[in-house]
N, C-alpha and C positions, 0 to 999 in steps of 0.2 A: 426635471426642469428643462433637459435639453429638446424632450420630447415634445412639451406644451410650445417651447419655443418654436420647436420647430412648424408644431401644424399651425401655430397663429402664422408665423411668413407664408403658408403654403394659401391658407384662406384668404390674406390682405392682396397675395397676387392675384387668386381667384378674380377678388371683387376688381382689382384692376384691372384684368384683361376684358369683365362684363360691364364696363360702366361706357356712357353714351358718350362721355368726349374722349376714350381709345378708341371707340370704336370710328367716329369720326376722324379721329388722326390717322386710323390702317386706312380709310379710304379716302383722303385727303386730296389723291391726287385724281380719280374718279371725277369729285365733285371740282377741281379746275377744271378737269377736261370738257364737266355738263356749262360751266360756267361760260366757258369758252365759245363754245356752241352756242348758249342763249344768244349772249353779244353779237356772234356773226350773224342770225337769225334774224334778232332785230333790226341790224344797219342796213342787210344786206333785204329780206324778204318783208319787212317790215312787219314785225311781231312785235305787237302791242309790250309795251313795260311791264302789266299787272302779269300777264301771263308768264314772263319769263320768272317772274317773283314769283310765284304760284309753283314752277316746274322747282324753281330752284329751291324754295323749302319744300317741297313733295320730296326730292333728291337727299336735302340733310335728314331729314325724320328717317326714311327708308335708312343710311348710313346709321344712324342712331340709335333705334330702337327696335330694327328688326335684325337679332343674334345672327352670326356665320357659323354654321356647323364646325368649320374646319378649325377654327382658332377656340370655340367650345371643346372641340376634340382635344385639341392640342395639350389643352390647359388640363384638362382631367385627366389625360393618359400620363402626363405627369405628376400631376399631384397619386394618381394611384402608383407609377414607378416610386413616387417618395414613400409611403407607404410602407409598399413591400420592401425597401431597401432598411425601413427602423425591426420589423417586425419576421419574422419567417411565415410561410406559408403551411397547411396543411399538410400537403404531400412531402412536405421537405421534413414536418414533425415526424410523421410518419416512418420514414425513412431512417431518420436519426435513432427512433425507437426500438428499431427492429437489428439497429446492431449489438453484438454480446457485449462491446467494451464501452467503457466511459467517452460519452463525447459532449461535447460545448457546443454552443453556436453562439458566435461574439459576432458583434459588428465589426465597423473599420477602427473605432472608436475605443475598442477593449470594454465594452458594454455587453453583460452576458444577457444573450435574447431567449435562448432553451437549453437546456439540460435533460439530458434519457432517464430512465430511471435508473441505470447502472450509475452515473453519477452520481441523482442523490444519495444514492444509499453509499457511495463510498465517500462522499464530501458532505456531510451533515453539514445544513443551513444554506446551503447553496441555492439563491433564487436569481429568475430573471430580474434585471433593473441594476443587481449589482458589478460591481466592476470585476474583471477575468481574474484582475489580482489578489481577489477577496479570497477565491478558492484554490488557486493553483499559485503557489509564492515560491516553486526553484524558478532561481533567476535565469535559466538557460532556457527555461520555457518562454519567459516574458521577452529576454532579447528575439528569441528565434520570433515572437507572434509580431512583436515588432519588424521585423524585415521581411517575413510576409506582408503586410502591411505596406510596404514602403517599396518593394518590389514585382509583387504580385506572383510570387515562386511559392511552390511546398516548400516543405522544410521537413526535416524527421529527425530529431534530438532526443538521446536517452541521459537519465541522470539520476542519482543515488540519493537516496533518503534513508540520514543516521538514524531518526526519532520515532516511533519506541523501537522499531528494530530495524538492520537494515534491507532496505528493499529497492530494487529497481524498477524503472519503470522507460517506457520508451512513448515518444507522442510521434503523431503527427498530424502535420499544420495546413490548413489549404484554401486558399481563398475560394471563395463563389462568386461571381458574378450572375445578376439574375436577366432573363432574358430582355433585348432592347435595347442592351449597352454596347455600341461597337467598339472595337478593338481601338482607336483613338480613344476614347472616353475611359477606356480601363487605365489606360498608361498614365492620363491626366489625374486620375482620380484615387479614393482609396474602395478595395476590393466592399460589395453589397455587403457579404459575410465572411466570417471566417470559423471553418469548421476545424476542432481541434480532437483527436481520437488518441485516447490514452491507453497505453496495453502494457501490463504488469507483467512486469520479466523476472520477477523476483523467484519463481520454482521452478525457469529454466537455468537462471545462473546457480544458482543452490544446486542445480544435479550438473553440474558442468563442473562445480567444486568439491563437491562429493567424490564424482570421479578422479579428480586429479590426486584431492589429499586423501582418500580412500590407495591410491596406486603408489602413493608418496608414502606416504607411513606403513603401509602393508610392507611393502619392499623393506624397508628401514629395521620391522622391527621382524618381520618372521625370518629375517636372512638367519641369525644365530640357531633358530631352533631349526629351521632345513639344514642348516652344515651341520650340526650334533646327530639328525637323523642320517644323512649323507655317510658321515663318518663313519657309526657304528654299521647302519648296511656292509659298507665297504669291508669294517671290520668282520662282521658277524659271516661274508663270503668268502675271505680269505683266513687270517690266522687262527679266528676263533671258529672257523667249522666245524670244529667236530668238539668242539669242548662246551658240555652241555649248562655246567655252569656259568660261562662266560655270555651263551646265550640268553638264560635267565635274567642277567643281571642286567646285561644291554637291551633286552627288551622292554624290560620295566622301565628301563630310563627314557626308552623309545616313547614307552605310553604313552610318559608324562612330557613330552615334548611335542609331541602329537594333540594332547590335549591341552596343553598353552596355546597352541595355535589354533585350535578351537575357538577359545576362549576370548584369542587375539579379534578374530572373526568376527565371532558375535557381536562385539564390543563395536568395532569402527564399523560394521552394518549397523547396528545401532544405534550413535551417533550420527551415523550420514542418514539415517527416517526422520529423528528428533527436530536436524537442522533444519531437513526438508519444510518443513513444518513448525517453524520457528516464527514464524509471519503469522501465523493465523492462531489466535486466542481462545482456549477450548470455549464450548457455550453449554457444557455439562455440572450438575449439583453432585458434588463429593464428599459425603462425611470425613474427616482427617482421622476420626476418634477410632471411626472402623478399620481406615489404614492404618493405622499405625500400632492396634492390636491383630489385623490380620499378620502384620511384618513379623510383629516381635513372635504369634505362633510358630510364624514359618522358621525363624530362627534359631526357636527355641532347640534343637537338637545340635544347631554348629555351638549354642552357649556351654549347653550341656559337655560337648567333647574339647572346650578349650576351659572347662570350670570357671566360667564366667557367670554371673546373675545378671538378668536385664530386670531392671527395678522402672516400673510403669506409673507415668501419673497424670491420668489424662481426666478431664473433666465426663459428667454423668451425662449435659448434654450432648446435645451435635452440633462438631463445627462445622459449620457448611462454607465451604469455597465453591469458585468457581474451575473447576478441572475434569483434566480425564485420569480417570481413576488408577489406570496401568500406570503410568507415567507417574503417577505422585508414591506409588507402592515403590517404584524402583528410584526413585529419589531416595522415600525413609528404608529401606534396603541396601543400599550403597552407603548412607551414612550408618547406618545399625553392624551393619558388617566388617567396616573399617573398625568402628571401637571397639569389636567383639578379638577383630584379627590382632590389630595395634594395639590394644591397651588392654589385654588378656593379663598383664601384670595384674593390673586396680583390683583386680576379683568382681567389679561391678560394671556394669555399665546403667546409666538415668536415662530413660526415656520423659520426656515431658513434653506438655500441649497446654499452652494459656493464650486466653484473651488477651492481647494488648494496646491500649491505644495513648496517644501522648497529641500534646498540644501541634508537633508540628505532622503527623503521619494520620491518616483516616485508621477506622480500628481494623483489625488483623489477627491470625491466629501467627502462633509461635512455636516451632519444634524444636526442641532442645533434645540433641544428642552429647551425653558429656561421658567421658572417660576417663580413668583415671590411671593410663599408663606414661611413659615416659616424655611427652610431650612434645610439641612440635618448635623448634629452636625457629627462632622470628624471623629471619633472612630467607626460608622457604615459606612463611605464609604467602605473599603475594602473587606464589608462583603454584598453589597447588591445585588450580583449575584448566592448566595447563594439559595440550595433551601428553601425554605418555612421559609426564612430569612424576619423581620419585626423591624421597626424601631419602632414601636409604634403597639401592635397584635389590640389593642382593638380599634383603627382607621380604621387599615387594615380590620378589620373585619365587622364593623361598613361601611367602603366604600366598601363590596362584593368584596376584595381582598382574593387571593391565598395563596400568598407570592411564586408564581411561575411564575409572567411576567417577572421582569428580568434576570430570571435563560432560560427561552425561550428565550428572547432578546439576550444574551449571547453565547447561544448554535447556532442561526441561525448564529451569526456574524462570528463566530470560520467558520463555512461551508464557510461562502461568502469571508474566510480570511477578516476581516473587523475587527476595534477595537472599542470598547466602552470608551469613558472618563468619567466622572464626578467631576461638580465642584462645591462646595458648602458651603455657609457660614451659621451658624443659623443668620436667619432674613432677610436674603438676598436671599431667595430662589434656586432653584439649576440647574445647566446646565447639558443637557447631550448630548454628542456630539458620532456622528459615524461617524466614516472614513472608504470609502469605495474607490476600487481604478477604477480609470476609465480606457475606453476601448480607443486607439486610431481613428481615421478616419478611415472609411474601414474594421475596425477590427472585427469581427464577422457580416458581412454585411449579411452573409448566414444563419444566425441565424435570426436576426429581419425582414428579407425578410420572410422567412416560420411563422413567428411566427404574 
């Protein structure tokens, strides 16, 4: 509506500036001046009356109806500066195109005039016509375009977005002025454009966090097993030198302290890849059915040396999700392995996989891991996805635990949008379920075909 309004003012002044009584009012004073002249003409040299009548309408019609370049000029090089000031230019599309990141081009108005392709594909539904705030809604965006606007300054503002994961992002804000505006006219006015360039800092802060709690929790927890190895060294060079038993024994313990911190390793470099990657949403087709019988083979010999049975119940089809295949194996691995270690009492452990859907959740697969050892006392439920969290240290550590599988198991499911439950009585062993949501027929056919 602003637009229409505005070309009809832009055409009513048109026809104003080309009509025959403006044109006669810019030369108004022209035609005193011929007027003037007649009268002296006649008093003075004696010039007939008809004749001066004659010069003097010759004089208006010429005022009238013969156009002046200069105020035709005038009038069109503006109406085209109005123009280019609703709309952007080619070279300017161009331009905006050929950068990698998101960018906008808004008027003075917060009226979006283009969008790259890197925007649309990251702001689904984003067209020109609608307002800036349709597509970009952190409010520190909208103040900052605002005081551009009202300043005529860049701006460069970063800010956090909780929803679905967290991610950062940094803009920045910059007016355009398009050629023909001088610097009075900018000050008085609001900027032609405003170009706004958005650039996602979300897997620069993630390896910035990585590092810190990678240096944090490494320190924290490998200190015990380097002073047990420190120790025995010390020992194994001095009193027990020569005592061949003594080294046996402290070596074996060395191993295994050596191999916690292996293990410690693995784990928080594994966790800090997971994180990394915690933004971006696999686009791979993954049977669960085949997970979760490749797991329980792989298992099968830790079941067999803790006389445990893994009892299987997985449906004939294929549940297909959306995942990467590794990542979903080391989820039902981490849960398979805890009930094998922790609940080696039960004699059993259930595996299961079903369909499920309900009035308020779209339909989903479900993995039930259940156990049937001593269970988890309820004051540590809320805490067991926690890092390097332990419901009992000196089990966990005694069974070559972490205290970082379910802080991984957690971290993968947040990527696969998936949830974790846990249900658990003391003495009654405990259940852990994941919901993950399934793909329709047809639905990533292009993916499981390549893959």
């Amino acid at each position: 509506m602003t637009d229409s309004h505005s070309s009809e003012e832009e055409a009513a002044e048109a026809k104003a500036a080309a009509s025959p009584l403006t044109r006669i009012g810019e030369a108004r004073w022209i035609l005193v001046t011929a007027v003037s002249a007649v009268l002296y003409g006649m008093f003075t040299y004696g010039v007939s009356l008809w004749s001066g009548i004659v010069a003097m309408l010759a004089l208006t019609s010429v005022a009238a109806f013969v156009p002046r370049r200069s105020v035709n000029r005038r009038v069109k090089l503006k109406a085209q500066r109005e123009i280019r000031k609703m709309w952007p230019g080619t070279g300017m599309k161009v331009t905006v195109n050929a950068l990698p990141t998101p960018c906008f081009v808004a008027d003075g108005r917060g009226i979006t005039r283009y969008v790259n392709a890197q925007a649309q594909s990251l702001y689904q539904g984003v067209k020109p016509g609608d307002p800036l705030s349709f597509s970009l809604r952190a409010p520190s965006l909208l103040e900052a375009f605002d005081r551009v606007c009202s300043t005529g300054r860049t701006e460069r503002i970063s800010w956090i977005e909780k929803v679905p994961t967290e991610t950062w992002y940094e803009a920045h804000i910059a007016p355009i002025y398009m050629p023909g505006s001088n610097t009075a006219e900018r000050s008085r006015s609001l900027p032609d454009f405003i170009l706004v360039v958005i650039q996602d800092l979300t897997e620069n802060r993630r390896l910035e966090r990585m590092r810190s709690d990678f240096v944090a929790n490494a320190s924290h927890e490998l200190r015990t097993p380097l002073a047990s190895l420190t120790g025995f060294i010390e020992t194994l060079q001095g009193p027990a030198k020569n005592d061949r038993e003594a080294q046996d024994r402290f070596l074996s313990i060395m191993l295994d302290q050596a191999g916690r911190m292996r293990r410690l390793i693995d784990d928080i470099l594994s966790l800090s890849r997971i994180e990394l990657k915690a933004h971006v949403r696999p686009d791979s087709v993954v049977d669960l059915c085949e997970v979760v019988r490749h797991t329980s083979d792989a298992l099968s010999p830790l079941a067999r040396d803790l006389n445990v049975t893994i009892r299987l119940d997985v449906p004939d089809q294929a549940a297909r999700v959306m995942g990467e295949r590794d990542e979903l194996i080391q989820v039902t691995e981490n849960l398979i392995e805890n009930a094998l270690k922790y609940g080696s009492e039960g004699e059993f452990v259930d595996v299961s996989l079903s369909n499920r859907s309900d009035a308020v959740e779209a339909a989903g697969w479900e993995l039930s891991v259940r156990d049937y050892g001593d269970g988890i006392p309820t004051e540590h439920l809320p805490r067991l996805t926690e890092r390097f969290y332990r419901v009992d240290v000196e089990s966990s550590r005694a069974l070559k635990g972490t205290g970082l599988g379910l802080a991984i198991v957690k971290h993968i499911l947040t990527r696969h949008r998936a949830r974790l439950d846990v249900e658990s009585e003391p003495g009654n062993g405990a259940v852990f379920k994941v919901r993950l949501p399934s793909i329709a027929e047809g639905e990533g056919a292009e993916e499981a075909a390549s893959s």
